[in-house]
C-alpha positions as CSV (number, residue, x, y, z in Angstrom):
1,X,9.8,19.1,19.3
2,X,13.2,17.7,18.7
3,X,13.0,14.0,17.6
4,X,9.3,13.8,16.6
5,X,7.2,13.5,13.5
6,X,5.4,16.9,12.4
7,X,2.5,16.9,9.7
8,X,2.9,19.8,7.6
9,X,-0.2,21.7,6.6
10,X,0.7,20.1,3.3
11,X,-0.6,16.8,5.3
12,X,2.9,15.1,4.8
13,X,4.8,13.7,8.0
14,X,8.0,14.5,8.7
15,X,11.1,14.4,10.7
16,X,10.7,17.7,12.7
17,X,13.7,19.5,10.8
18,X,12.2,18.7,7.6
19,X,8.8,21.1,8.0
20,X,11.0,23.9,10.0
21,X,11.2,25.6,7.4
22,X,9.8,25.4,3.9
23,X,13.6,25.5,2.1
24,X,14.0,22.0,4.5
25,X,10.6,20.1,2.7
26,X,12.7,18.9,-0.5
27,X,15.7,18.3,0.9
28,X,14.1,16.2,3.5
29,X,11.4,14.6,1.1
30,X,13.7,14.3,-1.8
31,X,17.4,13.9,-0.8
32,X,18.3,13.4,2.7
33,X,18.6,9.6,3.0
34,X,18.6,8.3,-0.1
35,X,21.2,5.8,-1.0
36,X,23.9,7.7,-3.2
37,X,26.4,6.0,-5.5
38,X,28.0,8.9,-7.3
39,X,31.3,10.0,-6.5
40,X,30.5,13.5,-7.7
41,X,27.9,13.9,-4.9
42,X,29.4,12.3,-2.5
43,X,32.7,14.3,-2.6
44,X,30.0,17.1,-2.5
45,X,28.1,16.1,0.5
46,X,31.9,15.4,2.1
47,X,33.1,18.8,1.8
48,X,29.9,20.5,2.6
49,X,29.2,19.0,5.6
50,X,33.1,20.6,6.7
51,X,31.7,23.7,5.4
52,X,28.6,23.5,7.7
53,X,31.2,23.0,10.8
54,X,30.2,26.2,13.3
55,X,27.1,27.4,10.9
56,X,23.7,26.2,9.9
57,X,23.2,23.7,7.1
58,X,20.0,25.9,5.9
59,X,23.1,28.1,5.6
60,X,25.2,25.7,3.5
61,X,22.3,24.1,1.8
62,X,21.1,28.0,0.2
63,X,24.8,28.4,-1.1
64,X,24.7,24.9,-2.5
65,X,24.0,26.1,-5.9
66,X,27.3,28.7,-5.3
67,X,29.3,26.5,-3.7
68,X,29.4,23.4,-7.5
69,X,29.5,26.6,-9.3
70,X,32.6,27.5,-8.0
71,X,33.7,24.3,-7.6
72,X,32.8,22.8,-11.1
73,X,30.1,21.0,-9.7
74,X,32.5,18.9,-7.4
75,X,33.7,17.2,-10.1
76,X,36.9,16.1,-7.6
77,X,39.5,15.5,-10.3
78,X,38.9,19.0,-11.3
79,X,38.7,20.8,-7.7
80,X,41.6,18.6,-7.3
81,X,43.6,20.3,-10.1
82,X,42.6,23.7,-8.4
83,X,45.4,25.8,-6.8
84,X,46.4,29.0,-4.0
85,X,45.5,31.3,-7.0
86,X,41.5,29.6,-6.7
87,X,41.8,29.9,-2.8
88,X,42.7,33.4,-3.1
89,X,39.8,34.1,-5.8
90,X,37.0,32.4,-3.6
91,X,38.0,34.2,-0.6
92,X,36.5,37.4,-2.4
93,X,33.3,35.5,-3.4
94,X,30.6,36.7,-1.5
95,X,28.3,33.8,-2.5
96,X,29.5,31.2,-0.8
97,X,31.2,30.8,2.8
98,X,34.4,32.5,3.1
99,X,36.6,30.8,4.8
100,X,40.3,30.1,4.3
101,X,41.1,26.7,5.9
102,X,37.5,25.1,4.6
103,X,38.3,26.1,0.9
104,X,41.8,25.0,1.0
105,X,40.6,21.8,2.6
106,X,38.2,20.7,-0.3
107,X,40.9,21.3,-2.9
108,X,42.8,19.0,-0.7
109,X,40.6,16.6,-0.1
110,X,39.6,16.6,-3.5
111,X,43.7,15.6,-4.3
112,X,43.0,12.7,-1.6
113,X,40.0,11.6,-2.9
114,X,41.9,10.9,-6.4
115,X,44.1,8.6,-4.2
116,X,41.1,6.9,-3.1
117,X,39.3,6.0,-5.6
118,X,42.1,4.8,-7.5
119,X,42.8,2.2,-4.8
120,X,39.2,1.5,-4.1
121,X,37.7,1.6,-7.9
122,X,35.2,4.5,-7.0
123,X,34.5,6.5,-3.9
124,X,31.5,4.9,-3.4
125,X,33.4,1.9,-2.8
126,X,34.9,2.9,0.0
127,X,32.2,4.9,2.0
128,X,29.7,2.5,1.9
129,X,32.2,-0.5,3.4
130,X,31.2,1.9,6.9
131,X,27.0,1.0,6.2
132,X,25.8,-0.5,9.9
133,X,24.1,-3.5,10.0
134,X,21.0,-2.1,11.7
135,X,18.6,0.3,10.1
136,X,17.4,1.5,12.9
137,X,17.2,5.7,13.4
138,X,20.4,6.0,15.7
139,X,19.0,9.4,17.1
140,X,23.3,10.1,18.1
141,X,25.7,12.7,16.7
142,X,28.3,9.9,16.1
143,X,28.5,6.0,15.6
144,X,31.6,3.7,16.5
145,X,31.2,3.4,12.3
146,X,31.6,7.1,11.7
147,X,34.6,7.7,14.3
148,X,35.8,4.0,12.0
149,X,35.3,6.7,8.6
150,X,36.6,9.5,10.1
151,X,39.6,7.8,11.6
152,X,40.3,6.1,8.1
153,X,39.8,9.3,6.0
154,X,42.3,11.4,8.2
155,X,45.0,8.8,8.2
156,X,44.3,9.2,4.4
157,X,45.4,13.1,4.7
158,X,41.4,14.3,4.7
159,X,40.9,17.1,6.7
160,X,37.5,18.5,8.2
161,X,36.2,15.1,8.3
162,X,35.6,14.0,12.2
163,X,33.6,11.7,13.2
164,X,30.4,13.7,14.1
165,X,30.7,15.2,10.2
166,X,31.3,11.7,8.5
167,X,28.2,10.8,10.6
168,X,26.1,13.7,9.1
169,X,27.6,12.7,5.7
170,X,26.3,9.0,6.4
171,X,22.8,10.0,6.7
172,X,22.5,12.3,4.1
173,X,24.2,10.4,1.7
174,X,21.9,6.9,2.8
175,X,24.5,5.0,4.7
176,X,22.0,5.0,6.9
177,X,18.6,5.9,7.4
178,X,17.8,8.0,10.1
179,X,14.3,9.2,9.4
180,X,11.7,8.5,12.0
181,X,9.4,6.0,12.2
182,X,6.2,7.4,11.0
183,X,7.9,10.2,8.9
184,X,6.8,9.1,5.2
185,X,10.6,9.5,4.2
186,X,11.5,6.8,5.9
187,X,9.8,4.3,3.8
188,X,10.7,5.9,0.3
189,X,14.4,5.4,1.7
190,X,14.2,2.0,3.1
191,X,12.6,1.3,-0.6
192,X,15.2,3.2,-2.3
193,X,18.5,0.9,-0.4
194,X,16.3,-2.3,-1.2
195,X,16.9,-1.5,-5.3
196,X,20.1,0.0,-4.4
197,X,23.4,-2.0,-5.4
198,X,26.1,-1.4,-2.9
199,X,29.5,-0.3,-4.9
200,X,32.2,-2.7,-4.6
């Protein structure tokens, strides 16, 4: 089943992740894909994406709502102003994934990503210099653009940010558009980056 287009017995097509299982529908319909502009959520979808490393992100994406609590909605100047006395707090929090070297990553990646939008003007800014040319669904794990990201964001100090995660981060966050053809996402997206202003 892996790379087709499913109709749902809600009659919607899909990408065949987005009907295996009815927490995937919204995400999929709603989110996946669609060009993203705010740093906020896109320090988010960054640090996520190195929380999914070795799990599930069904897994991560039913802690989301855990993981901005505890991380003031991934408001980055504030993560960024959080210390070892946070790690030690959210390593007893049962709600979201518990796991030393991830939590003390976002805190510092949140202090990089201060850095970097100070030099760039916004996050946004610099992630979406890394959009390919072609729209085309890559169907890959990685792009020569994403190892370019990840390479870039660990010379930066960024940790928990290789190239197959900066690729996942890329096509949830719009970068790209890897729906399928025939999956009625697709279209919605490709709609979406046409109205879409690229942040410079």
């Amino acid at each position: 089943m892996a790379f087709e287009v499913v109709v749902g017995d809600d009659g919607v097509a899909r990408c065949w992740w987005g009907d295996s299982t009815p927490d995937y529908r919204p995400y999929h319909d709603d989110e996946w894909g669609m060009p993203v502009d705010d740093d906020d959520l896109l320090f988010e979808k960054l640090c996520l994406e190195g929380f999914q490393s070795g799990l599930s992100w069904l897994t991560i994406l039913r802690k989301r709502p855990d993981f901005r609590r505890v991380f003031h909605g991934f408001d980055y100047r504030r993560v960024a102003a959080m210390g070892q006395r946070d790690v030690e707090r959210l390593l007893q929090d049962a709600t979201i994934v518990r796991h030393r070297r991830k939590i003390e990553s976002t805190i510092n990646n949140a202090r990089k990503a201060v850095d970097l939008a100070a030099e760039h003007g916004s996050l946004g800014a610099f992630f979406w210099q890394f959009e390919p040319v072609t729209d085309a669904p890559v169907l890959a794990a990685e792009t020569p653009e994403s190892w370019a990201m990840a390479k870039e964001l660990k010379r930066r100090g960024f940790t928990f940010v290789g190239p197959t995660t900066a690729y996942a981060f890329m096509q949830a966050m719009g970068i790209v558009n890897d729906h399928l053809e025939g999956c009625e996402a697709r279209q919605r997206c490709a709609a979406a980056r046409v109205s879409f202003t690229t942040p410079v």
